[in-house]
BAPASE-532873 format. One line per field, with one value per residue: residue in three letters; x, y, z of N, C-alpha, C in turn. Coordinates in steps of 0.2 Angstrom, whole numbers. Layout:
resn = (ala:...)
n_east = (X:...)
n_north = (Y:...)
n_up = (Z:...)
ca_east = (X:...)
ca_north = (Y:...)
ca_up = (Z:...)
c_east = (X:...)
c_north = (Y:...)
c_up = (Z:...)
This chain:
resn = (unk:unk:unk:unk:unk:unk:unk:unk:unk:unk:unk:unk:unk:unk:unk:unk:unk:unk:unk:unk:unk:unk:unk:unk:unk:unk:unk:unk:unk:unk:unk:unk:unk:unk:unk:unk:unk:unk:unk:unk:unk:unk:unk:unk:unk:unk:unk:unk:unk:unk:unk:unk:unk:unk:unk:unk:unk:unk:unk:unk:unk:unk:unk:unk:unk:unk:unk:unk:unk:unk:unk:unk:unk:unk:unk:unk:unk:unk:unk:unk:unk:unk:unk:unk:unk:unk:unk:unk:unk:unk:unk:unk:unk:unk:unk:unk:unk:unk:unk:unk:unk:unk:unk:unk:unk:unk:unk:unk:unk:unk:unk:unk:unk:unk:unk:unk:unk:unk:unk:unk:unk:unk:unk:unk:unk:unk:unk:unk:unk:unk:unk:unk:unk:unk:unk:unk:unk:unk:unk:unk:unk:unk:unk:unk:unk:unk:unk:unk:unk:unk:unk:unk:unk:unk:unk:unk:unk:unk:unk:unk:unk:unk:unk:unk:unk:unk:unk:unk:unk:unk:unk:unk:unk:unk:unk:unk:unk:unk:unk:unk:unk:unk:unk:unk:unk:unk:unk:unk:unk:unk:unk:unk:unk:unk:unk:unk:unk:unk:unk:unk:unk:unk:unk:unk:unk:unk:unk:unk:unk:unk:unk:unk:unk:unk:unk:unk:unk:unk:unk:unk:unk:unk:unk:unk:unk:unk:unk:unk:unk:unk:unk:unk:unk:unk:unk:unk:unk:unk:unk:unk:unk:unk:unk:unk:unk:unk:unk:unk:unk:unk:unk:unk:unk:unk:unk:unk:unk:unk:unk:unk:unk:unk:unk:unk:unk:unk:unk:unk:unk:unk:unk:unk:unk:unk:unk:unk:unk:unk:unk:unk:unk:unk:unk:unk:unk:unk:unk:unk:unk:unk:unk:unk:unk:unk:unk:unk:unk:unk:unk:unk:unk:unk:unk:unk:unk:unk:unk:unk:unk:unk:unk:unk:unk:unk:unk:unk:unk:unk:unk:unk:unk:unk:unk:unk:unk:unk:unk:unk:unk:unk:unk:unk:unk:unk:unk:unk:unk:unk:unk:unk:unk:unk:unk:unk:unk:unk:unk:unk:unk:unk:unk:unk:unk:unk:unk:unk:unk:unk:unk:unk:unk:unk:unk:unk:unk:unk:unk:unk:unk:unk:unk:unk:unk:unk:unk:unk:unk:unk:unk:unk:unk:unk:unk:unk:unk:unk:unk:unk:unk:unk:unk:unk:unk:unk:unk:unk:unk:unk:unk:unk:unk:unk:unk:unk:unk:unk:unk:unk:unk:unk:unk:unk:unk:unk:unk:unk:unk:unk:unk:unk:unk:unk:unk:unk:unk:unk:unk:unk:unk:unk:unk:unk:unk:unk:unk:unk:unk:unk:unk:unk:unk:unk:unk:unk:unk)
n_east = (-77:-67:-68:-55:-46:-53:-50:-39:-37:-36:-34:-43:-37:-26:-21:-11:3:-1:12:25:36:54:63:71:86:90:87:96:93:97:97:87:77:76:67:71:84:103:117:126:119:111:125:133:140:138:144:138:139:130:133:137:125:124:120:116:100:91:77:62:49:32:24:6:2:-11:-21:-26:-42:-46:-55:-56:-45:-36:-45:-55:-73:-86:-97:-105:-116:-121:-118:-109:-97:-95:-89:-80:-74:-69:-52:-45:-28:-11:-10:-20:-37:-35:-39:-40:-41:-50:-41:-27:-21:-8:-1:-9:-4:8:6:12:25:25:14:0:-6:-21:-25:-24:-22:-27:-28:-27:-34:-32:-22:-10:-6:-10:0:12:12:13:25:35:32:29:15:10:20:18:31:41:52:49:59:60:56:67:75:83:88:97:106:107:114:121:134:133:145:146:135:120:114:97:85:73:60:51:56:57:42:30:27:36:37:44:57:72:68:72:84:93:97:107:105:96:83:90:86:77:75:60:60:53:53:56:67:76:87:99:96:112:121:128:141:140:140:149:161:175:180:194:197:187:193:202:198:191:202:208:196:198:211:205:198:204:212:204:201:214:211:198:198:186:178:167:173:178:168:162:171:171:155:163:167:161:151:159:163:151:148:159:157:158:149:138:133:130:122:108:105:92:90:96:91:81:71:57:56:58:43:37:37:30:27:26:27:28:31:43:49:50:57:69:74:75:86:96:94:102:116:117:109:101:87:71:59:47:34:19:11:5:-8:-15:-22:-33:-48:-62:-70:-78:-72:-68:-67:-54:-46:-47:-39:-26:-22:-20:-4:2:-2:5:19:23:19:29:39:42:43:53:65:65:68:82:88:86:76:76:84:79:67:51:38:20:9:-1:-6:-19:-32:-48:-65:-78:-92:-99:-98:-113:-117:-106:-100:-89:-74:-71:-60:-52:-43:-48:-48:-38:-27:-12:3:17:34:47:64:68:55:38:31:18:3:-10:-12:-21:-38:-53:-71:-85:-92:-79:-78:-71:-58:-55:-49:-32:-26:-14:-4:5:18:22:25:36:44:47:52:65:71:73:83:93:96:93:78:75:82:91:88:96:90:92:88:90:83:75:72:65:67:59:40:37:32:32:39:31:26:22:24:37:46)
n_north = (248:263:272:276:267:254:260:260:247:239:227:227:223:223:237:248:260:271:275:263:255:255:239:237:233:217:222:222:221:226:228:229:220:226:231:245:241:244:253:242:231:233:234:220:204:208:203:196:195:194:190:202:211:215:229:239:239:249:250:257:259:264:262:258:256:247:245:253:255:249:258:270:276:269:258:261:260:269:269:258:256:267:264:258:263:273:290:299:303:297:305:307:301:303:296:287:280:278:278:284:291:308:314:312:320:322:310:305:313:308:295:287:284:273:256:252:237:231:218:213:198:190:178:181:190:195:210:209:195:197:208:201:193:200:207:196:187:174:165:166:159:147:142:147:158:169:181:197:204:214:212:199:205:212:203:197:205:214:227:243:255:260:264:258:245:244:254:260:270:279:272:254:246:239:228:211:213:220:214:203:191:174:177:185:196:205:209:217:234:249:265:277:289:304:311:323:331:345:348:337:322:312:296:288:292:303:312:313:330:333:325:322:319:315:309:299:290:290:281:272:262:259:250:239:236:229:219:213:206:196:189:182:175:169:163:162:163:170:183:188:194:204:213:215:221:233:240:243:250:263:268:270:282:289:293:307:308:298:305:318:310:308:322:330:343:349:350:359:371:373:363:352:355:353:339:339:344:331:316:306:312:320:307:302:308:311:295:297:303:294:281:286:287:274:267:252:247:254:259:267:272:275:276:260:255:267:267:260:260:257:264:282:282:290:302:303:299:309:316:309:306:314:315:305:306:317:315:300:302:314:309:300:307:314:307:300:312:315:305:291:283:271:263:262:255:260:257:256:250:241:230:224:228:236:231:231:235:248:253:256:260:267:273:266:257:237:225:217:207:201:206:219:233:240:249:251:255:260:254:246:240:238:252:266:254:246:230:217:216:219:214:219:226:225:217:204:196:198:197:188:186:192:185:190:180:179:194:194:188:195:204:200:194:205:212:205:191:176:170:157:151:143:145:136:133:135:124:114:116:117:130:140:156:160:153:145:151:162:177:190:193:199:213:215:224)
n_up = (124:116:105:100:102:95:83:82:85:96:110:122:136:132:131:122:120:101:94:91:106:106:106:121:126:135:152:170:188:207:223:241:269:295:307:319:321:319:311:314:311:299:293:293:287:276:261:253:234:218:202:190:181:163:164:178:187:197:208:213:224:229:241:245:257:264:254:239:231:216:209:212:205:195:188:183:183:176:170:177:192:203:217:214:204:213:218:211:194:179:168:153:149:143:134:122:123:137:153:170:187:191:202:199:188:185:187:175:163:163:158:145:151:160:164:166:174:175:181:193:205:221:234:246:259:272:280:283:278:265:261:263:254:243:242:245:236:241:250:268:281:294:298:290:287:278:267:262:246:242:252:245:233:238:245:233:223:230:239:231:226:238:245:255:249:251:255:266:269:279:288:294:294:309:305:300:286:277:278:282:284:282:277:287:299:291:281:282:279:276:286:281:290:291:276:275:286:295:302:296:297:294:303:311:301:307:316:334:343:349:346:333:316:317:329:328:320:328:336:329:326:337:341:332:334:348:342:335:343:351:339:340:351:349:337:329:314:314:317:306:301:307:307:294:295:302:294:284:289:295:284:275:287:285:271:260:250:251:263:256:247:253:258:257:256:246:233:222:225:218:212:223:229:215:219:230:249:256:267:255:245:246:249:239:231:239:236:221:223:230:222:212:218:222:228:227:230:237:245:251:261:267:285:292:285:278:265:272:268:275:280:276:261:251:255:262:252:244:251:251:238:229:235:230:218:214:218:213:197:196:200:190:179:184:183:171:161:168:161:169:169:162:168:182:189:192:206:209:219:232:246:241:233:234:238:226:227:236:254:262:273:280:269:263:256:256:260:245:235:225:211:206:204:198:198:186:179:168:168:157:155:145:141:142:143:146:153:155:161:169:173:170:183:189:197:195:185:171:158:155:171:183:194:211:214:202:197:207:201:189:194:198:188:179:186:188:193:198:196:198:206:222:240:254:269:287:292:284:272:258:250:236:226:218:220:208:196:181:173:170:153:143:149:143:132)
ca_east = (-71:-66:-68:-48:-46:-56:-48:-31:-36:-29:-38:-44:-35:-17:-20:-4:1:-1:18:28:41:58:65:78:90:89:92:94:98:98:93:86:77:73:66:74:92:110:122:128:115:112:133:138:140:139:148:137:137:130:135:136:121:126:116:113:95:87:71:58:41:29:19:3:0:-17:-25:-30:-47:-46:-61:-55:-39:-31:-48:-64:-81:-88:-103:-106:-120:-117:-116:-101:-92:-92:-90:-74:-76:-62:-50:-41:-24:-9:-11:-26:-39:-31:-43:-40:-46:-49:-37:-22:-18:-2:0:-13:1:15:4:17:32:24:9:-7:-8:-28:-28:-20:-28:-24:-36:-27:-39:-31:-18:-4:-7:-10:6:18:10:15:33:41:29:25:11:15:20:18:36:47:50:50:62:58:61:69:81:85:91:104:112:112:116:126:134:137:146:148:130:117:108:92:81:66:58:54:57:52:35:28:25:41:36:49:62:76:67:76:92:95:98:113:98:88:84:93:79:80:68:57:63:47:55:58:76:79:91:99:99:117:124:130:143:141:144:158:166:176:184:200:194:182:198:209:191:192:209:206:191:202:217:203:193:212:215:200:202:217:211:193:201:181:177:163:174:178:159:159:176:166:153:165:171:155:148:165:165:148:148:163:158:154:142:130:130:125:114:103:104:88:90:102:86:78:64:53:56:54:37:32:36:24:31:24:32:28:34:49:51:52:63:75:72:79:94:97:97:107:122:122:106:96:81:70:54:42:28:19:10:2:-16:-16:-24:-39:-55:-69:-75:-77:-68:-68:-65:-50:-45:-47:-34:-22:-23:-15:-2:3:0:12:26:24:20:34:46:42:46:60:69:65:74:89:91:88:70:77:90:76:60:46:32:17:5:-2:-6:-24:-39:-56:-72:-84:-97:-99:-104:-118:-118:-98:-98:-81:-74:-66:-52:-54:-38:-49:-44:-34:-22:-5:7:23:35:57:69:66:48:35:27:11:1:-13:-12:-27:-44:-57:-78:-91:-93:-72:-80:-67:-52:-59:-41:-23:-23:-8:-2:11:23:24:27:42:48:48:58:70:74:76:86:98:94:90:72:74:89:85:93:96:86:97:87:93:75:77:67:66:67:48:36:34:29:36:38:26:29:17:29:45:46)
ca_north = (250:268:275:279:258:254:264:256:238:236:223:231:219:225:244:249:268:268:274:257:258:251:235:238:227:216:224:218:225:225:231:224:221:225:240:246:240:252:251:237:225:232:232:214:200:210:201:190:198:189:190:210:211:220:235:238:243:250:251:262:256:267:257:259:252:246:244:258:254:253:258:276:276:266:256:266:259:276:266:256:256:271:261:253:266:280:299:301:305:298:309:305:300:306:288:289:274:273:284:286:295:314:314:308:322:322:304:306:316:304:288:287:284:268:252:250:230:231:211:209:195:184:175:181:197:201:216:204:189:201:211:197:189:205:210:190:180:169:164:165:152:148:136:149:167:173:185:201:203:219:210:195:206:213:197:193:209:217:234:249:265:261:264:252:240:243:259:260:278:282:266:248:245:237:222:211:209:223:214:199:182:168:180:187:203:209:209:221:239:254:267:285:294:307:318:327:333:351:347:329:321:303:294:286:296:310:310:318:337:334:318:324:313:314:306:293:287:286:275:264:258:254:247:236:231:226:213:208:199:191:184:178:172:164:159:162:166:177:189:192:198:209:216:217:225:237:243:246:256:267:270:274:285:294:294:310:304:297:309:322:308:309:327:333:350:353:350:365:372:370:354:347:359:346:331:338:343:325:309:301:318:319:302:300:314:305:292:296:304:289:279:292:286:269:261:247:247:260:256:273:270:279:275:255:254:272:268:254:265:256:272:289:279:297:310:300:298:317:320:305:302:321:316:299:307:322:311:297:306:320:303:295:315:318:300:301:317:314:296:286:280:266:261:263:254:262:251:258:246:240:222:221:234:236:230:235:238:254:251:263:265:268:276:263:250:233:221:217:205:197:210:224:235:243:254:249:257:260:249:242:237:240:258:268:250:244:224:214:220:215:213:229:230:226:211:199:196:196:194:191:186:193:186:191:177:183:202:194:184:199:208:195:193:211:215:201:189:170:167:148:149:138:144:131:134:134:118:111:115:121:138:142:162:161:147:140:158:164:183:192:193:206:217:216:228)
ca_up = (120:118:96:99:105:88:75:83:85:101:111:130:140:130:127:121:113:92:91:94:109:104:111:124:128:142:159:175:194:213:229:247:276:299:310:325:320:319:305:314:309:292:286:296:284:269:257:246:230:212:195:187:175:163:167:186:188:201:210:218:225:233:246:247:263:268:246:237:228:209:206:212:204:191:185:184:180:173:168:183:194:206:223:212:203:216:217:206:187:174:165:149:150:137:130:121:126:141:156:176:191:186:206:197:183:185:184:170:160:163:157:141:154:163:162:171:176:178:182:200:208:227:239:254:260:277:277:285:273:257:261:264:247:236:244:246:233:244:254:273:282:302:300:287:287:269:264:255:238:241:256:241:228:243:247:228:220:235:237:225:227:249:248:256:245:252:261:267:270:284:293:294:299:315:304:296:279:272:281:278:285:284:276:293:300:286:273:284:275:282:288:281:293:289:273:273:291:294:304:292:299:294:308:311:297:308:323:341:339:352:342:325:313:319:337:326:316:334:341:325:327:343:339:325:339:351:338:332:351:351:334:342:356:350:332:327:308:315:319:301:297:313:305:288:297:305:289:279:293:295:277:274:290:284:266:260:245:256:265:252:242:259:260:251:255:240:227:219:228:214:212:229:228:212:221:235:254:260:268:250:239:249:250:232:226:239:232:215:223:233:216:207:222:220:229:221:231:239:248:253:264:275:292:291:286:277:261:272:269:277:281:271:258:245:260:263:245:241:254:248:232:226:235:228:210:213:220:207:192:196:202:183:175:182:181:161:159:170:159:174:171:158:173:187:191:197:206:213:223:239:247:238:230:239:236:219:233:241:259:261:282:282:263:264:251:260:257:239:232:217:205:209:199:203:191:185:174:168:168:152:153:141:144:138:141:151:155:159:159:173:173:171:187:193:203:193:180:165:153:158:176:185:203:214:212:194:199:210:196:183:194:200:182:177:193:187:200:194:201:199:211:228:246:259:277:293:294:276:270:250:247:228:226:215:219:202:194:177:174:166:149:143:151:142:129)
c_east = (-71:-65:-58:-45:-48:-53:-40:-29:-34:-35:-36:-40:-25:-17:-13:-3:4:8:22:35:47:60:71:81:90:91:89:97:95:95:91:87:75:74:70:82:97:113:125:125:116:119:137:137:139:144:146:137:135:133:134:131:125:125:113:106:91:80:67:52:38:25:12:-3:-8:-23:-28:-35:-44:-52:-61:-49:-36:-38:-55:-69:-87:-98:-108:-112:-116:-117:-107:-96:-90:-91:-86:-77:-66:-59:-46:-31:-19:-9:-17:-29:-38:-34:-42:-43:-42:-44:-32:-19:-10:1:-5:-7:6:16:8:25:30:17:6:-6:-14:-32:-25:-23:-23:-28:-33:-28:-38:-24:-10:-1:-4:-1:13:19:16:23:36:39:27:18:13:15:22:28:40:44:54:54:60:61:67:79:86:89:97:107:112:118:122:126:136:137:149:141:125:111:100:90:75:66:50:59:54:48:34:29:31:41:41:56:66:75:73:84:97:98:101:109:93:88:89:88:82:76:67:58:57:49:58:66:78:83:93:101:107:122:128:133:141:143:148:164:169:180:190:200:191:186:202:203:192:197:210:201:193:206:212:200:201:214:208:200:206:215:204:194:193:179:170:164:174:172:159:164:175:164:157:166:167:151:153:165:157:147:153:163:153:150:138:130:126:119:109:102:101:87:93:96:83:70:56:51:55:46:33:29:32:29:25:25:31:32:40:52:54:57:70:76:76:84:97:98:101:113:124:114:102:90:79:62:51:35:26:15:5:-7:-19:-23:-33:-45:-60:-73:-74:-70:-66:-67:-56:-45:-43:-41:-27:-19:-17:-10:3:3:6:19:27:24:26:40:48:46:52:66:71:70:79:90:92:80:71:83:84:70:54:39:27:11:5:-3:-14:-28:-45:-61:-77:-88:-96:-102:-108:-117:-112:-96:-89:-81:-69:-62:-56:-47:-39:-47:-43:-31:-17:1:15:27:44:59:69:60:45:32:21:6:-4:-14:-17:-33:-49:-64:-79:-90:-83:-73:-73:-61:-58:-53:-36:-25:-16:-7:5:16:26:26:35:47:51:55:65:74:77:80:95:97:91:86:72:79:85:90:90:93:89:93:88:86:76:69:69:63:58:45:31:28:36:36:33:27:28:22:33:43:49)
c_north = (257:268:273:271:255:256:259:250:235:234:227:227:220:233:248:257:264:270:268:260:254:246:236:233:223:217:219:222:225:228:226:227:219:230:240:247:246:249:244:232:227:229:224:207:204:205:196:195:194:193:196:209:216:227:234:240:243:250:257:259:261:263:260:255:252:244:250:253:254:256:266:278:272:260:256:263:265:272:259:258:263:267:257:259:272:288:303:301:301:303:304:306:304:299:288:280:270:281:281:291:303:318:312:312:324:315:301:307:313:298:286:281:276:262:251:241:231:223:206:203:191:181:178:190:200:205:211:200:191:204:207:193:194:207:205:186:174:169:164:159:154:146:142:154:169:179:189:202:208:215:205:198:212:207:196:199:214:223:238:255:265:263:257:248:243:251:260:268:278:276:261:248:240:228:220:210:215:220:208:191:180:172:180:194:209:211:214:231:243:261:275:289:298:312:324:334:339:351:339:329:314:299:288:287:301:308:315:323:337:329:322:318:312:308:300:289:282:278:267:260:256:249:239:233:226:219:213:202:196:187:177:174:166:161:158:165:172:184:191:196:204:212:220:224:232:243:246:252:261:271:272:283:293:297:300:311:302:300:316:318:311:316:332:340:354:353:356:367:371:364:348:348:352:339:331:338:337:321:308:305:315:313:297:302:312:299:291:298:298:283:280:290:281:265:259:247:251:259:261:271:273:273:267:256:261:273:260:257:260:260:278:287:287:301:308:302:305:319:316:305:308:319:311:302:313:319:306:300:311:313:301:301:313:312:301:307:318:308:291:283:271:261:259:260:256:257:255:254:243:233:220:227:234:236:234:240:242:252:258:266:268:272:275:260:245:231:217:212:200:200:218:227:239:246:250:250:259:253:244:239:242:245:261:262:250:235:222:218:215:218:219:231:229:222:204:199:194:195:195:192:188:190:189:188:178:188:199:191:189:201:205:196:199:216:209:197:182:169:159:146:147:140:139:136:133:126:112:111:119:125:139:150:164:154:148:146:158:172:185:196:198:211:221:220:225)
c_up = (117:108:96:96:98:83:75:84:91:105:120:136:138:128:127:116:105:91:95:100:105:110:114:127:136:149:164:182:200:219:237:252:282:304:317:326:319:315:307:311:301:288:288:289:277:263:253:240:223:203:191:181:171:162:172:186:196:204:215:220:230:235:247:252:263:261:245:232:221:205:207:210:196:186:185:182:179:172:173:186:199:213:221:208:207:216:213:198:184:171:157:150:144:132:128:122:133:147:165:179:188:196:202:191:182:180:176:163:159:162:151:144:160:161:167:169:180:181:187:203:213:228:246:254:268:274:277:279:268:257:260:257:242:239:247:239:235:252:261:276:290:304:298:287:280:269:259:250:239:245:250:236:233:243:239:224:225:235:230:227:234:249:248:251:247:257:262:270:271:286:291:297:302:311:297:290:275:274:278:277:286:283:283:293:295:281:277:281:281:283:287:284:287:283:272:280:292:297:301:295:298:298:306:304:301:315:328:341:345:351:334:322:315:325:334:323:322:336:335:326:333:343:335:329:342:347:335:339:351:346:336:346:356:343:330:319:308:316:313:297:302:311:298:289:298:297:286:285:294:286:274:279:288:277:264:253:246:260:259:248:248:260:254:252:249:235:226:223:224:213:217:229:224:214:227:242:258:261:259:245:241:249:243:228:230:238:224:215:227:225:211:210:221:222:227:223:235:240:252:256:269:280:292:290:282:272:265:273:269:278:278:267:253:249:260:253:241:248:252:241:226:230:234:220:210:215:214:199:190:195:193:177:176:182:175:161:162:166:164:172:167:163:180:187:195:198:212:215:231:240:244:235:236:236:232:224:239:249:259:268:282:275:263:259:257:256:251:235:227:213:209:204:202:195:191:178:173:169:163:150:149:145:138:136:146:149:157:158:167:172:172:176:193:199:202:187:172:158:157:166:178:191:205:214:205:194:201:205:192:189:197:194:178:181:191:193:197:200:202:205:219:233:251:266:282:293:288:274:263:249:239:228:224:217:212:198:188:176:169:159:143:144:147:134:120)
């Protein structure tokens, strides 16, 4: 425990800053996917919507596909054996007692503005498994396809603005754990390729450059006669979702709000500069133009497996890591000073940590989901804190376990979203949103 820690009394497993934050009032708010899909799929049944919290908040998550180590990052063992604490050095943070990797100054400087949870723990240790664990809450299952959290706070929370509940950036990955499960398709994100891309472009945002609206208007009303005679003719209430759909895609298409939220060239060159020209920078700065329009959730990931360093786990790391702290860091800034950070949750973690133990032949860490840590900060939760505390050497929990049906829970609850609530199964099988998880209580401010 650290002189500052001592003077302040604050026990290693709760380090919180010595000015008190104030409690803010209870918020709550929305968001919510499947890859390959066209506007069709994302806008068709649109229409669940739940109860207006009353403050919408939205979300951010920076995925960090594949587990970053904590032991290079967010929960150092300075004092450690060296096979176990590795080549990185701590920095001091702006929170006094409160120390991270000396890659991370950014996010170092903007530890005020968010909370280390040092006491993530699972048992499932493959990438699949772990992933599906931390972005549904639940275990997977051979029989039921779990719904991501992101897709469930779309069906409950719905649209805002004519912008889509949910984005993934780039896209959905190969594997469907960002996507709607059992929801179905309507609940799948919508995929804002690459903003880091020198010709960006949102896919099915933009018409044929020999179609203009006048010609997309005459298309629709055809469009609109022809799906009127079949109604008549098959008296099907499916048409009215495909009529739905028609609408929501027609009017994001034509609306020119989303089209400038997605159009991050309008940002200050500096400023995109802060947030790093990197899928993740990029993806973050749109990102908080995308919640500044209306959308609830927003899911950044690069390329599957990025952060799974079995090998030149620190060569790796030293290319990564600066580019994860300029996009979060800068993301957590500039939110606070536009008045969006207390509206907007940012969540930075992957599907498990990696192992105390350096391998020596591969200088790698492996899959590691005993204890792990991951960032989390806005939208009303407690900030400048660190949660939990694990072992000397980061082998085990040593206060305040955290699991993932807890994380899912927190934010169900602060999204407005009753986690107790139970959907039926095409086969009448009752799904309860959390399994038998309360939020994590530490958190709430």
């Amino acid at each position: 425990m650290t002189d500052e820690m001592k003077s302040a009394k604050l026990a290693p497993s709760a380090i919180c800053q010595s000015e008190a934050w104030p409690r803010r009032a209870f918020l709550k708010f929305g968001g919510a996917g499947l890859f390959g899909l066209t506007l069709a799929n994302v806008f068709a049944l649109q229409r669940a919507y739940g109860k207006s919290p009353d403050k919408d908040i939205s979300v951010i998550v920076i995925w960090l596909t594949g587990g970053l180590g904590q032991h290079d990052s967010f929960d150092m063992k300075p004092n450690a054996p060296a096979e176990i604490r590795g080549e990185f050095s701590p920095i001091p943070t702006s929170v006094p007692g409160i120390e991270i990797c000396e890659l991370l100054p950014t996010m170092a400087r903007q530890a005020p503005r968010y909370t280390i949870i040092r006491s993530m723990t699972h048992d499932q240790a493959d990438h699949g498994v772990g992933q599906h664990l931390m972005l549904t809450g639940y275990r997977q299952s051979p029989s039921l396809d779990y719904p991501c959290i992101a897709s469930v706070v779309a069906k409950e929370r719905g649209w805002r603005d004519d912008m889509p509940p949910y984005v993934v950036v780039p896209e959905m990955q190969p594997l469907p754990y960002f996507g709607p499960g059992i929801l179905g398709s309507e609940y799948t994100p919508f995929g804002s390729g690459d903003p880091n891309a020198s010709t960006y472009q949102v896919p099915d945002l933009n018409l044929p450059l020999d179609v203009d609206w006048a010609r997309m208007e005459v298309r629709r009303r055809l469009l609109t006669a022809v799906e009127g005679r079949f109604r008549q003719m098959e008296e099907d209430p499916r048409f009215e979702a495909i009529d739905n759909f028609s609408q929501r895609a027609f009017a994001l298409m034509s609306s020119a709000k989303a089209r400038a939220a997605f159009d991050i060239s309008k940002e200050p060159a500096k400023l995109r500069e802060r947030y790093g020209y990197t899928l993740t920078g990029q993806g973050a700065l749109l990102a908080r133009r995308l919640v500044e329009a209306g959308v609830r959730f927003v899911l950044i990931s690069k390329a599957f497996g990025t952060f799974d360093t079995h090998s030149s786990n620190f060569k790796t790391l030293r290319g990564e890591l600066p580019e994860i702290d300029m996009a979060a860091g800068t993301l957590f800034e500039d939110l606070d000073q536009r008045g969006l950070l207390d509206s907007t949750i940012v969540l930075v973690t992957g599907e498990f940590g990696r192992t105390p133990k350096i391998n020596n032949s591969n200088a790698g860490r492996d899959h590691w989901p005993k204890a792990f840590s991951l960032v989390i900060g806005g939208g009303g939760l407690k900030r400048g804190c660190v949660i939990g505390a694990t072992d000397g050497n980061g082998d085990g929990i040593k206060d305040d376990p955290v699991k993932p049906e807890q994380l899912a829970a927190t934010l169900y609850e602060r999204l407005g979203v009753d986690y107790n609530k139970i959907y039926q199964t095409t086969i009448g099988r009752p799904l309860k949103l959390v399994n038998d998880a309360q939020p994590i209580r530490e958190l709430y401010a």
